[in-house]
N, C-alpha and C positions, 0 to 999 in steps of 0.2 A: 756334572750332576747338579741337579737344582738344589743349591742349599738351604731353601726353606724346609726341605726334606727332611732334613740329618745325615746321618752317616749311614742310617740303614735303606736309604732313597721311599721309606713308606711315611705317611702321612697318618697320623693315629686318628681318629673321627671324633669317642666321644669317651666321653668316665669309664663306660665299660672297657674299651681295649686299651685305654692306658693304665689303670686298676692292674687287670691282667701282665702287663709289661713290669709294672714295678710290683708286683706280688702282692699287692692289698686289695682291701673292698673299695668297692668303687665311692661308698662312704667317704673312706677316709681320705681319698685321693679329693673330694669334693672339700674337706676341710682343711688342705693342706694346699690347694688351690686357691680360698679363703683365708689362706694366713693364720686359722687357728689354732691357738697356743694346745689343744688338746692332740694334736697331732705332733708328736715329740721332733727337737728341731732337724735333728738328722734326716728322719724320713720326709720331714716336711721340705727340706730341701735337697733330696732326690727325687723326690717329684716332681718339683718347680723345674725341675733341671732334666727331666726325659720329657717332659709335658716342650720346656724351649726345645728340646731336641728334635723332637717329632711333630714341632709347629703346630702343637693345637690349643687350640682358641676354645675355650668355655662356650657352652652356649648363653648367648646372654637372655635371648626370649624365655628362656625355661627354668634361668637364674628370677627372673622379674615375677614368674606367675608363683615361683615358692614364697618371694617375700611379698610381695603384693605392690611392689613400687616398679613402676616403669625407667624412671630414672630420666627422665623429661620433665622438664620443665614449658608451660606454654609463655611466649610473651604476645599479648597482643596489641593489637595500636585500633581502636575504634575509631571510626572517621564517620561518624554520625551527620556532624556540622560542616563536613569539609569532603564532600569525598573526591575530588580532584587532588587533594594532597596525598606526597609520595610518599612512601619510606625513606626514599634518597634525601628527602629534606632534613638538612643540617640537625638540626634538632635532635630527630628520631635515631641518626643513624650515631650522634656522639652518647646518646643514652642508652641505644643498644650496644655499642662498644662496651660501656664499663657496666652494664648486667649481664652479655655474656660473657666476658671475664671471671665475674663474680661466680658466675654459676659454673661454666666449665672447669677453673680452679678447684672446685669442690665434687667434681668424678658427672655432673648433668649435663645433659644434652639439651638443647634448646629448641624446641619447634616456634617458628613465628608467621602472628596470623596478621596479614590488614585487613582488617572486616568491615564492609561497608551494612551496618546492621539494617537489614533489610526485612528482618524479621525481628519478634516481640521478643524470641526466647533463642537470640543468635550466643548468647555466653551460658547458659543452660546447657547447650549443643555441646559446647567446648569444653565445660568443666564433667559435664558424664559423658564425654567419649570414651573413657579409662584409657585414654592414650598418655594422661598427664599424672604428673604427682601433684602439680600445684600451678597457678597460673597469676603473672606478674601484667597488669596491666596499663600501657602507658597512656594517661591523658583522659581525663572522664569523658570528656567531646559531650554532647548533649544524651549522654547514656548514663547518667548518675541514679536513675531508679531502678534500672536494668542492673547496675553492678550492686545497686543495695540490696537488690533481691535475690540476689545469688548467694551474696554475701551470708545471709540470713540463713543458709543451709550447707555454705561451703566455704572451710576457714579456712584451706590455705589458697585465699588470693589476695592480695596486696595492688593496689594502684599508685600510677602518680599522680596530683592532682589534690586538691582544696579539700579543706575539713571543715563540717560545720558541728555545733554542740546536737549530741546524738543518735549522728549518725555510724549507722552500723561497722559498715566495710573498712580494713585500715588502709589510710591515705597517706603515703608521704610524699612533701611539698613545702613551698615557699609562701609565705606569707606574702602572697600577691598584692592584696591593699596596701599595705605596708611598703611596696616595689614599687606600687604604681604610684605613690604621696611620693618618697626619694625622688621618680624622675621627675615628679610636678615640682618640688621644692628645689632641684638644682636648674631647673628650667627658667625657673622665678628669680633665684639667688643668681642666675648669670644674664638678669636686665629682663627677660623675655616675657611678656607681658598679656600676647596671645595666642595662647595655646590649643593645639588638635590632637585628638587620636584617633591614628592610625591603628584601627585593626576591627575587628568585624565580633563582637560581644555576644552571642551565642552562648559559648561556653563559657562556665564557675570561671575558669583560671583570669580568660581576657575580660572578662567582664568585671573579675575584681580589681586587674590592673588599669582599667578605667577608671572604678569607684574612687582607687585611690590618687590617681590625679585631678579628680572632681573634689575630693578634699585638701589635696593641696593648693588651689585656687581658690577655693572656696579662706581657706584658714588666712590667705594674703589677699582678698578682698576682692578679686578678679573674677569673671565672668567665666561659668564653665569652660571647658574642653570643648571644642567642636569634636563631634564624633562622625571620623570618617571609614565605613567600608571599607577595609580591605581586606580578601580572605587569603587565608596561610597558602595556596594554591598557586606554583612557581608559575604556572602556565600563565597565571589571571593579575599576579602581583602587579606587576609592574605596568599593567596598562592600566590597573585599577587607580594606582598613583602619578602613574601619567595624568590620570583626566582630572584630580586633586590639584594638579599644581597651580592652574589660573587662581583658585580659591587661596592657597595656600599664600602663593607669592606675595598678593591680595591684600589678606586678612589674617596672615597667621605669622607667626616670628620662633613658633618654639612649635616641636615635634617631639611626644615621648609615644613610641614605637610597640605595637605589641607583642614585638619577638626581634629578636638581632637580625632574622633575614629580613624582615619587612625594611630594618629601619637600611641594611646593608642596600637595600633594592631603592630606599627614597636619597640616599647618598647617591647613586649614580641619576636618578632622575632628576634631582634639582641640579645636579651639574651638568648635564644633557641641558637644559632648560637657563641655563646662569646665573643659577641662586648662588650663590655664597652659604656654604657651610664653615663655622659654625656663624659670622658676622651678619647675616641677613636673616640664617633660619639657625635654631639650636637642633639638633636630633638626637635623642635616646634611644638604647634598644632595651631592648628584656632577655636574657638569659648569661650573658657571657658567652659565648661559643668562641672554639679556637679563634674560628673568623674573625671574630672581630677587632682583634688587633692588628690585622692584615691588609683594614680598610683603606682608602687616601678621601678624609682625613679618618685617623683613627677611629672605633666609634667609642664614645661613652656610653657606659651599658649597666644595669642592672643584674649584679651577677646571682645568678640561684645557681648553688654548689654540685652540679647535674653528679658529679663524680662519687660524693658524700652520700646525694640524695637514692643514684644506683645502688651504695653499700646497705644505705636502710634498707631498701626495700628487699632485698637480698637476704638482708637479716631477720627480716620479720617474718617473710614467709618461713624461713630456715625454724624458726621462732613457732610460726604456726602448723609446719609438717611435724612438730615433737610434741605437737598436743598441748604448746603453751598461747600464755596471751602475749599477743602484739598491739599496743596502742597506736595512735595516729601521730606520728610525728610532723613538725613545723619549722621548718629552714628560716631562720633570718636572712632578708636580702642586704645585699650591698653595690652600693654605688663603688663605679670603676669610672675614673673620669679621667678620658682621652681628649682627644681632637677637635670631637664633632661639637661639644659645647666651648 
């Protein structure tokens, strides 16, 4: 006999014929199903217990349209500036690790979008499908007016990504200026004297962690940053730093990196090429990722708390499905100093 069955080999369908089976309304088998204390605990678990018996499953479509919540969450990743970039990239995929964590620990389900916004009103679409309860989105990418607009009529969505005074939508993130001066300032502090960035400034985040190694040279007396292209796109990286390195070998002695993959992809290329890390070139990265300690040589890296920064966001939206306010939270960075310098 198939024991999903039970002991009576019948499969009960829905409220009404297990109501029937255990002698109540089909009401109360719905509250008792529910866990509600109005349903005295005896009967409440005799019915838990024919319901296990007879393998039936609530419906859950019809549980969602009583309360008005689907019980989904969207996550999305906009690739406005990048649309060559994966999800598979390091990055994305340790940050959706600890939000869908976050969110399935607490009974939601996660739908996740890569949107290459191709249209004006591509998170409009998303937030009134009524497929969602709320929508977490990672990385503002060059779509920061797009989610302020949305934001302006739909509270629960939370991003990751830069905060400026005023603005609407809640942000949580690292204080990227502040990330990109540490790597300038350990760059300096270990002899290195001239410095490039690696990464492609489009978007709030890379572009602040340029700003801020343009003020940590600037504050030691040194000639900016060169600023070199490179975009987050695994396919493009590394040829794009390939054709950097004559420049580099050149004219350059310190590298602060605009993400740990970049800097992971200029470690294999100046030793393809026979720079010496860290004695000839220094390199930093930006985020901390597992990876990075798995490099040869180590990497030194600017750590933003990916794991911390998941729980805010988690909590805020949590914050703004109850009808409360959630401010913009701002991560202190930290220098993590391995190998590479």
């Amino acid at each position: 006999m198939d024991e999903g069955l039970g002991r009576t080999g019948r499969r009960v369908r829905n409220i009404a014929e297990l109501a029937k089976l255990a002698g109540v309304s089909a009401g109360t088998v719905s509250r008792a199903l529910a866990g509600k204390s109005l349903v005295n605990a005896e009967t409440r678990a005799r019915i838990q217990a024919l319901a296990a018996e007879h393998d039936f499953r609530p419906n859950q479509m019809a549980r969602r349209l009583r309360t008005q919540r689907t019980g989904v969450i969207g996550v999305v990743v906009p690739l406005g500036h990048e649309r060559r970039q994966h999800i598979s990239d390091p990055f994305f995929m340790t940050m959706l690790g600890h939000l869908a964590d976050a969110l399935t620990e607490n009974g939601y389900d996660v739908m996740l979008s890569r949107i290459i916004p191709d249209a004006e009103d591509w998170l409009e679409a998303i937030v009134d499908s009524g497929m969602l309860d709320g929508v977490l989105v990672i990385g503002q990418s060059t779509q920061f007016d797009a989610i302020e607009r949305v934001a302006g009529q739909y509270r629960p969505l939370v991003a990751w990504g830069s905060h400026w005074e005023g603005q609407v939508h809640c942000a949580i993130g690292t204080d990227n200026v502040g990330g990109g001066r540490l790597a300038g300032e350990h760059l300096i502090a270990r002899g290195k004297r001239r410095l490039a960035f690696l990464g492609e400034v489009r978007t709030p985040e890379i572009r602040q962690r340029y700003e801020g190694v343009v003020a940590a040279t600037a504050a030691a007396g040194l000639p900016p940053p060169l600023q070199l292209d490179t975009h987050l796109a695994s396919d493009v990286m590394e040829h794009e730093i390939a054709a950097h390195v004559a420049r580099i070998g050149r004219d350059i002695d310190g590298l602060a990196c605009a993400s740990d993959v970049i800097a992971m992809n200029a470690l294999r290329v100046l030793a393809d090429h026979g720079l010496s890390v860290p004695d000839a070139i220094g390199v930093v990265g930006f985020d901390d990722l597992p990876l990075a300690g798995q490099t040869v040589p180590r990497l030194t890296t600017i750590r933003q708390d990916i794991a911390a920064g998941a729980k805010a966001m988690v909590a805020a939206l949590y914050a703004r499905l109850a009808g409360e306010d959630s401010p913009s939270v701002e991560m202190v960075p930290v220098l993590v100093e391995r190998d590479s310098t």
